[in-house]
C-alpha positions as CSV (number, residue, x, y, z in Angstrom):
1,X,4.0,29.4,15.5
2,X,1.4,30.4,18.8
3,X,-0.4,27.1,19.5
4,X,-3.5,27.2,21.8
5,X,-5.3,24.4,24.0
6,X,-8.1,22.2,22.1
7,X,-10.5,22.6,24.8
8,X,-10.7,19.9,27.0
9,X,-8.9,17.7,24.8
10,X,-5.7,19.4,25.8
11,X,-3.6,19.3,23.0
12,X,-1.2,22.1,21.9
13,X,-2.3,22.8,18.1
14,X,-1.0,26.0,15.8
15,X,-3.6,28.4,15.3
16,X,-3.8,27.8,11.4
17,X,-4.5,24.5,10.5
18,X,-4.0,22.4,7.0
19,X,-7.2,21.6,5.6
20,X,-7.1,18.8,2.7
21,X,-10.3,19.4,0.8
22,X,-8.3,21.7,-2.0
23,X,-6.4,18.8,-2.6
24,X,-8.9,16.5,-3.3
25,X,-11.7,18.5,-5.0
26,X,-8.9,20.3,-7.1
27,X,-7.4,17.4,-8.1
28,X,-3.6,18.4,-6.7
29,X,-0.5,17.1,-7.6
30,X,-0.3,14.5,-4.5
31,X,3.4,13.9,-4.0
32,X,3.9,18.1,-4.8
33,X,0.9,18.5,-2.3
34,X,2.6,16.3,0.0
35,X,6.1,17.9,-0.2
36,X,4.3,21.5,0.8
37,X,2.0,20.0,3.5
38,X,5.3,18.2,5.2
39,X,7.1,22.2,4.7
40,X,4.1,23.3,7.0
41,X,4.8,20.7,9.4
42,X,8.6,21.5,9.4
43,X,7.6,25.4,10.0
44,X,5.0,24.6,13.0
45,X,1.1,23.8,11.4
46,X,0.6,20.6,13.2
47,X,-2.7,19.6,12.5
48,X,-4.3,18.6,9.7
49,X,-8.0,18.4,8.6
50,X,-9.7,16.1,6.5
51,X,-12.8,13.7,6.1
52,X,-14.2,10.9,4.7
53,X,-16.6,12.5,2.1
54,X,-13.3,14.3,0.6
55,X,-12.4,12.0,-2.3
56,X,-9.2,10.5,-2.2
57,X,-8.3,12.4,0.6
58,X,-7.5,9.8,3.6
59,X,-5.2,7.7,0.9
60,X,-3.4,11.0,0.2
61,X,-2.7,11.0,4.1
62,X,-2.2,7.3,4.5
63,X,0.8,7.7,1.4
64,X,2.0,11.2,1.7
65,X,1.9,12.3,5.2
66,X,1.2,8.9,7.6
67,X,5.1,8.6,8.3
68,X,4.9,12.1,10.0
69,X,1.8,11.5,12.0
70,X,4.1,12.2,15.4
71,X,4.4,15.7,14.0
72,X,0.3,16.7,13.7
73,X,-3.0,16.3,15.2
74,X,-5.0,14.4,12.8
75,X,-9.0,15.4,12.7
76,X,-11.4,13.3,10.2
77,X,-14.9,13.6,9.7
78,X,-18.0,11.1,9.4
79,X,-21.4,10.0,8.9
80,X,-22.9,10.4,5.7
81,X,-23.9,7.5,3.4
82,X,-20.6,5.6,2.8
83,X,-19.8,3.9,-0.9
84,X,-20.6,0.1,0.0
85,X,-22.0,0.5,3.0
86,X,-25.3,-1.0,2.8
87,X,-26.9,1.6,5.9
88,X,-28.5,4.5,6.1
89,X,-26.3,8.2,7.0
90,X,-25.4,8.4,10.5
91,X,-26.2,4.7,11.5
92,X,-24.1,3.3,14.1
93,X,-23.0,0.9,10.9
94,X,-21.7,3.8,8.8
95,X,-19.5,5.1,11.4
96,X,-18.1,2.0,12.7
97,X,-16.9,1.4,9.1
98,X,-15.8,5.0,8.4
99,X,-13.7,4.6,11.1
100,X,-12.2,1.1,9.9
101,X,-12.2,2.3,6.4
102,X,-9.7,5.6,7.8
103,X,-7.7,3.8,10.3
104,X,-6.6,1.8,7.1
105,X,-6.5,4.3,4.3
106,X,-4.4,6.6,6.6
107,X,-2.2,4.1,8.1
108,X,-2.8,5.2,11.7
109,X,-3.5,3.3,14.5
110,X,-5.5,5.9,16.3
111,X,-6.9,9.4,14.9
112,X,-6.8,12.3,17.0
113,X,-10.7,13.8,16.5
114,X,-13.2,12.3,14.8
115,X,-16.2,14.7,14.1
116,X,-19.5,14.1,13.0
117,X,-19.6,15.6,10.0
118,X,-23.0,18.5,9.4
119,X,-26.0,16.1,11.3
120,X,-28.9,17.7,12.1
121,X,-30.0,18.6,15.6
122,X,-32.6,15.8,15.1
123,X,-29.3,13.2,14.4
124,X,-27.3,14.9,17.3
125,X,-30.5,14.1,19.8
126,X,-31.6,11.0,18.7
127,X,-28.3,9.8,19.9
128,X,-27.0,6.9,17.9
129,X,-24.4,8.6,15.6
130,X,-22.7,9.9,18.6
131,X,-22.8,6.7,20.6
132,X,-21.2,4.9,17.8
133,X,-17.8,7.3,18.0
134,X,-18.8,6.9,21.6
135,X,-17.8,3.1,21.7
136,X,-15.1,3.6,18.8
137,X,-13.0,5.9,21.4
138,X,-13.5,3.7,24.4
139,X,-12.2,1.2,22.2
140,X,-9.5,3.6,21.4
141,X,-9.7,3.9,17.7
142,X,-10.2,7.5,18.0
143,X,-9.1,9.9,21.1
144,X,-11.3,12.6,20.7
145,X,-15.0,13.3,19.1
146,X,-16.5,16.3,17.9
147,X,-19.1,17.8,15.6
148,X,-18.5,20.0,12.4
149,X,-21.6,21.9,12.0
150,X,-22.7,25.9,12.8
151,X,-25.9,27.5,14.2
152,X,-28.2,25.7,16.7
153,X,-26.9,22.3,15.9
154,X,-23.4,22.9,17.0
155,X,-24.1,25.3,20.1
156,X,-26.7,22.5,21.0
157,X,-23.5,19.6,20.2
158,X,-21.2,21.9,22.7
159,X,-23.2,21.5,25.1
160,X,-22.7,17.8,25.2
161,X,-20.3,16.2,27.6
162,X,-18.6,13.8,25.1
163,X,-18.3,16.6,22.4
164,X,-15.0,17.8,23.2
165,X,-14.5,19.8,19.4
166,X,-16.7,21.8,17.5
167,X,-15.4,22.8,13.4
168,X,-17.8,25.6,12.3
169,X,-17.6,28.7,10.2
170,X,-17.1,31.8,11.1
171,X,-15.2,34.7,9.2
172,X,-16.1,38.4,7.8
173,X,-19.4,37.1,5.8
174,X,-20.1,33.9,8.0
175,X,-20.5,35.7,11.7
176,X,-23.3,34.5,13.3
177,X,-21.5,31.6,15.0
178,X,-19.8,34.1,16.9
179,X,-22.9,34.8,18.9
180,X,-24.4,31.1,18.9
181,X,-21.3,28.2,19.1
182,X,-18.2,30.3,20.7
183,X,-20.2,31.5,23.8
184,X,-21.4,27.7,25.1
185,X,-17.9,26.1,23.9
186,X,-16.4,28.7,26.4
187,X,-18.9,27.6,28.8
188,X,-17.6,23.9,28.6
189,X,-14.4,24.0,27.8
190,X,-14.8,23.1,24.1
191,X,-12.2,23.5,21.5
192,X,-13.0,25.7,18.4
193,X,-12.2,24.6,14.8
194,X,-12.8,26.9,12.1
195,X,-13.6,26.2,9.0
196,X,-14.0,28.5,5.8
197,X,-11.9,31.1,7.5
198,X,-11.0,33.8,4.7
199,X,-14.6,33.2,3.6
200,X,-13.6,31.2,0.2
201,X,-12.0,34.7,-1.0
202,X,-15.2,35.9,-1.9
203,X,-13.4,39.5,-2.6
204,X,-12.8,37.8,-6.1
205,X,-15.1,37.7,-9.4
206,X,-16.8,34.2,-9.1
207,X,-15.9,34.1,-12.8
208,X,-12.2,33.2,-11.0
209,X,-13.2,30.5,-8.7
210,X,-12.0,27.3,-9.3
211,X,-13.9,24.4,-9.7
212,X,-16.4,23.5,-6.9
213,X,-15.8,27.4,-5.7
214,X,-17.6,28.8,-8.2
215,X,-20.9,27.8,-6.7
216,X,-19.8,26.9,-3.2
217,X,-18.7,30.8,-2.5
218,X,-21.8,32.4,-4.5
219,X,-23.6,33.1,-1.1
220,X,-20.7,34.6,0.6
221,X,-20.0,36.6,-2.4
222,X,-23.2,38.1,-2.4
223,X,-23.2,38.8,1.6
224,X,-19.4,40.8,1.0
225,X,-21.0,43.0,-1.8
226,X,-24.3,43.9,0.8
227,X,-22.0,44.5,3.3
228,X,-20.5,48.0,1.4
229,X,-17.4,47.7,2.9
230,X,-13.9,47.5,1.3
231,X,-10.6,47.5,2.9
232,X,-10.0,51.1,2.3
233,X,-13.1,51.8,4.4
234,X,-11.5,49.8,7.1
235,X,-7.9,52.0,6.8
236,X,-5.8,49.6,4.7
237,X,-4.0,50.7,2.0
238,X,-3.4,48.8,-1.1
239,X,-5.4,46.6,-4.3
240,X,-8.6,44.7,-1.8
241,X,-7.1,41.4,-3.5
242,X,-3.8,42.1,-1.7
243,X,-5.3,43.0,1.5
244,X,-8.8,41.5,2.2
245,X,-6.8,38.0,2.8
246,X,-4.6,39.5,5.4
247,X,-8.0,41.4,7.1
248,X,-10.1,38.3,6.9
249,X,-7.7,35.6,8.8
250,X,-6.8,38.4,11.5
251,X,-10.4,39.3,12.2
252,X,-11.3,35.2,12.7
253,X,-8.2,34.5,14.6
254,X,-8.9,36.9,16.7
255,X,-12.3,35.6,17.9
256,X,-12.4,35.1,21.5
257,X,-12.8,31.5,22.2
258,X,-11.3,30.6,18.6
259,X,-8.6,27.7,18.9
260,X,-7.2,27.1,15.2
261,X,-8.3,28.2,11.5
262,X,-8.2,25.8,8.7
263,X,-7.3,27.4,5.4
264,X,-6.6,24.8,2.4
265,X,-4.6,25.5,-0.2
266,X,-1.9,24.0,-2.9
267,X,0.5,26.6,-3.5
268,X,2.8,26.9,-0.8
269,X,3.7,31.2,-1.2
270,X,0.1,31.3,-0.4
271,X,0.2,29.2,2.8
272,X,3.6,31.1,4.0
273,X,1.3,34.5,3.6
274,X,-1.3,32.9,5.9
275,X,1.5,31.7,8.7
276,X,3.0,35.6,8.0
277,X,-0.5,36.9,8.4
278,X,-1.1,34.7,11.7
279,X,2.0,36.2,12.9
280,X,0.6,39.8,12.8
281,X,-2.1,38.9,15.5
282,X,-5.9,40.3,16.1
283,X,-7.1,43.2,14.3
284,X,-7.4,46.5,15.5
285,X,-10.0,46.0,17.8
286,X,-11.1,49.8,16.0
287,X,-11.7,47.1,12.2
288,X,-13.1,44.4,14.1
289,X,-16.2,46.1,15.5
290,X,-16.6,47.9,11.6
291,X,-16.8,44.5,10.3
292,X,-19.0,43.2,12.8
293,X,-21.1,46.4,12.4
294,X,-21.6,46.0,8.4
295,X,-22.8,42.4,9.2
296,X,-25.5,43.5,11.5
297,X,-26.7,46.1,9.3
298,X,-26.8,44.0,5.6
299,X,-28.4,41.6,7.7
300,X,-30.2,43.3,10.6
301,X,-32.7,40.0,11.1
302,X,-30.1,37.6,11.5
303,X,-31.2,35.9,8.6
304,X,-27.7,34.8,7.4
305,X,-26.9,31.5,8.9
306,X,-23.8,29.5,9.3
307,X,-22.8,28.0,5.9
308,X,-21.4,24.2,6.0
């Protein structure tokens, strides 16, 4: 599998990343979930995404996956108001025990990239949630810190010299990141993480969502069908629910200043499509600007922000 530089952290990471927020919101088999996430590993995804929020997620890691840690780049997120923490969201005494609380749930001594996970700008400027991963990896409990967030917040947060990440969303409904976050990571050597990035296969009837889905991918949904465009349109041949997945990977992948995609899933066919579609490089660069083009004209105000 290609693997691209994480900005200035330097490390080699495949361009499609695991992302474990199926497995905990849809309730997945763990030791199944486990077997298929250590398949990845063996056939070249070596990172994987998670975050404290995501129920059950970080034990998943610490008893499926924590014996293969040599094989992956581990990112977390945190920040938000922790279950018996007695302090506010993004206090300096939230993150020092999200960190505590993950080092010992995932049975690591260190994790690769911790992120703050969707502050504000306010949060990000007033200084105190960063400074407390700040001390955490100069006390080298975590290598790396990042932020997870889109719009002005994260293109302000790549700006920052200790930010060395930034996980936001951008895919064929979710574009305006593009624009905002990749041009100032360029500009400081900042590694891109992208979330969401088939765009929650919004091509389907939200009738067919699972679980959280059905409400999470409602506004993406509704941005595909004001779009007008199908695959067809675009010159692919074939049922959209074959195609659009292949189309909608490709075109994010192929974002300039793009490092790795996160796609989550639990069936492992599907994940083997995605590191088959990954294979097939960018998109015509012909499809791209279409896509781009439909964007700008169901949304000629640039009202549609970055989702989190």
């Amino acid at each position: 599998m290609e693997k691209r530089t994480l900005g200035k952290t330097g490390l080699q990471v495949s361009v499609l990343g695991y992302g474990c927020a199926p497995v905990a919101y849809l309730k997945a088999d763990q030791p199944v979930a486990g077997q298929m996430i250590e398949a990845l590993l063996d056939e070249g995804i070596n990172l994987i995404d998670t975050a404290t929020s995501y129920p059950g997620s970080h034990e998943f890691i610490g008893n499926h996956l924590s014996h293969r840690k040599k094989d992956f780049v581990l990112v977390s997120k945190c920040g938000q108001k922790l279950g018996g923490v007695d302090a506010p969201a993004w206090s300096a005494e939230v993150i020092d025990a999200s960190i505590e609380r993950a080092l010992a749930t995932m049975k690591v001594d260190q994790i690769d990239l911790m992120l703050l996970h969707s502050c504000d700008l306010a949060i990000l400027k007033q200084g105190d949630a960063l400074g407390a991963l700040v001390k955490a990896r100069d006390a080298g409990k975590i290598a790396h810190i990042g932020y997870s967030g889109d719009d002005t917040a994260a293109a302000y947060a790549a700006g920052l010299p200790d930010i060395a990440v930034i996980e936001t969303s951008i895919n064929i409904v979710d574009q305006k990141n593009i624009d905002v976050v990749l041009s100032p990571a360029r500009e400081h050597n900042v590694g891109i993480i992208v979330k969401r990035p088939i765009a929650n296969a919004c091509w389907k009837d939200l009738a067919d969502q699972k679980g959280l889905y059905k409400t999470y991918v409602a506004t993406y949904t509704d941005r595909l069908a004001k779009m007008n465009i199908t695959p067809a349109d675009l010159g692919f041949d074939g049922a959209p629910s074959d195609v659009w997945p292949s189309i909608a990977l490709r075109f994010t992948l192929g974002q300039a200043g793009v490092t790795t995609a996160i796609v989550g899933t639990t069936n492992i066919a599907n994940a083997r499509k995605n590191l088959a579609v990954a294979a097939q490089g960018p998109l015509p660069e012909h499809v791209t600007s279409r896509l781009k083009a439909a964007f700008k004209r169901a949304d000629p105000e640039g009202k549609w922000t970055g989702q989190t």
